[in-house]
N, C-alpha and C positions, 0 to 999 in steps of 0.2 A: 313042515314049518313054512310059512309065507312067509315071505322076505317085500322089505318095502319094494315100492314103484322107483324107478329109474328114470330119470331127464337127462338126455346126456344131448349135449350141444355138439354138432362136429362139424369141423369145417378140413377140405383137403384137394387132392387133386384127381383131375378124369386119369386114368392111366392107361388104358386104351378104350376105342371106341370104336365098335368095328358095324360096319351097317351093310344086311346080307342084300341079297337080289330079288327075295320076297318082303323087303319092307321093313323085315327087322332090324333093330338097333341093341347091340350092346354094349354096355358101359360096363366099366372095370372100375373100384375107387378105392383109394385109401388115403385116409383122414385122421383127425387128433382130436380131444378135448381139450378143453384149458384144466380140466378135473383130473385126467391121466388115465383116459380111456383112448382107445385106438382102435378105427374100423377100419376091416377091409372086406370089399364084396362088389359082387356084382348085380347087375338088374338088367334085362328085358324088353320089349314091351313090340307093338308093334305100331309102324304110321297106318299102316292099310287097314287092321283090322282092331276096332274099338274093344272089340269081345275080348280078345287075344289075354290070357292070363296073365303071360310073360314068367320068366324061369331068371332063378339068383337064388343068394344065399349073402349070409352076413358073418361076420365075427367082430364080435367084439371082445377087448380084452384088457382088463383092467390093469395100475399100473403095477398091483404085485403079482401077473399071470395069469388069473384068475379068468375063466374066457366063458363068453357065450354063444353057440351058435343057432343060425337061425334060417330056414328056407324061405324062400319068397311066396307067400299066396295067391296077391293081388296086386297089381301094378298100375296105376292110373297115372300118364305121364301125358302132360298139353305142352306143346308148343306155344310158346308165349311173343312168338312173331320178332321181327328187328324193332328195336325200339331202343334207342339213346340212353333214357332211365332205367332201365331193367339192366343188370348186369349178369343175367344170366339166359340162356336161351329155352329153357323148359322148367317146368315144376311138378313134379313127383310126391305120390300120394303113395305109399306102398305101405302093405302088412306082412309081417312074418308070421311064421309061427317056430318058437323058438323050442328046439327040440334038443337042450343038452348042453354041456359045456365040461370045463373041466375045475380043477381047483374045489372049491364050494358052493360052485354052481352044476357038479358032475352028473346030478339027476333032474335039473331043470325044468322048469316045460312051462309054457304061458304063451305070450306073445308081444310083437313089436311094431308100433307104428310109428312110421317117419312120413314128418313133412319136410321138400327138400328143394331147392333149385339147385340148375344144373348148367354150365356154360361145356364146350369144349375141354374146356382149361383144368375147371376145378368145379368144386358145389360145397354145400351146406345146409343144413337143417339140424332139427330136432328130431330124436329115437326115441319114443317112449315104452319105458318095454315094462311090463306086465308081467311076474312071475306066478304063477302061481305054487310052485313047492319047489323044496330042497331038501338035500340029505339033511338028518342029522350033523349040528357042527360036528368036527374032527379034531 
């Protein structure tokens, strides 16, 4: 069975952000909708190397339990430089591929694209995710 498409808006905070000795950056986040979805995951990516696929994973989880998970494919994050107007320090382009969940999402599978800024602090963006099937209802 298809299930419609997903827009979920989220907004929340960096919860660590750890950056290795080869250039990598990791970000930890967990975030809300105003709809009564909840993410939490991480992302990736590298400053040195453009190629770098970057590694994360996502969960989302709606507000009666019902969750999605999701590994990271692709990670395209820029630096968006100091600037006054911008309130956040980069902007993240990433794809999942969403491989399961539980509830009546328990056989899942499609994918998910966010667009996102990112400060130290916090971030926000948009999740679009893409099912393609699900169990029969239960």
């Amino acid at each position: 069975m298809d299930l419609p498409d997903l827009c979920i808006d989220i907004t929340g905070d960096v919860v660590e952000w750890q950056e290795l000795l080869n250039g990598t950056q990791i970000v930890t986040v967990e975030g809300a909708s105003a709809d009564g979805w909840t993410l939490s995951g991480s992302v990736s990516w590298s400053i040195r190397d453009a190629e770098f696929a970057g590694e994360g994973d996502i969960t989302l989880t709606r507000g009666d339990g019902a969750e999605l998970f999701g590994s990271l494919v692709r990670a395209r994050v820029s630096d968006l430089g100091e600037s006054e107007a911008v309130e956040a320090d980069h902007e993240m382009r990433l794809e999942y591929e969403i491989d399961g969940g539980s509830g009546p999402f328990d056989d899942a599978i499609g994918a998910a694209h966010a667009e996102a800024r990112l400060s130290r602090e916090t971030f926000s963006g948009t999740w679009l995710v893409k099912l393609d099937s699900s169990p029969l209802p239960r």
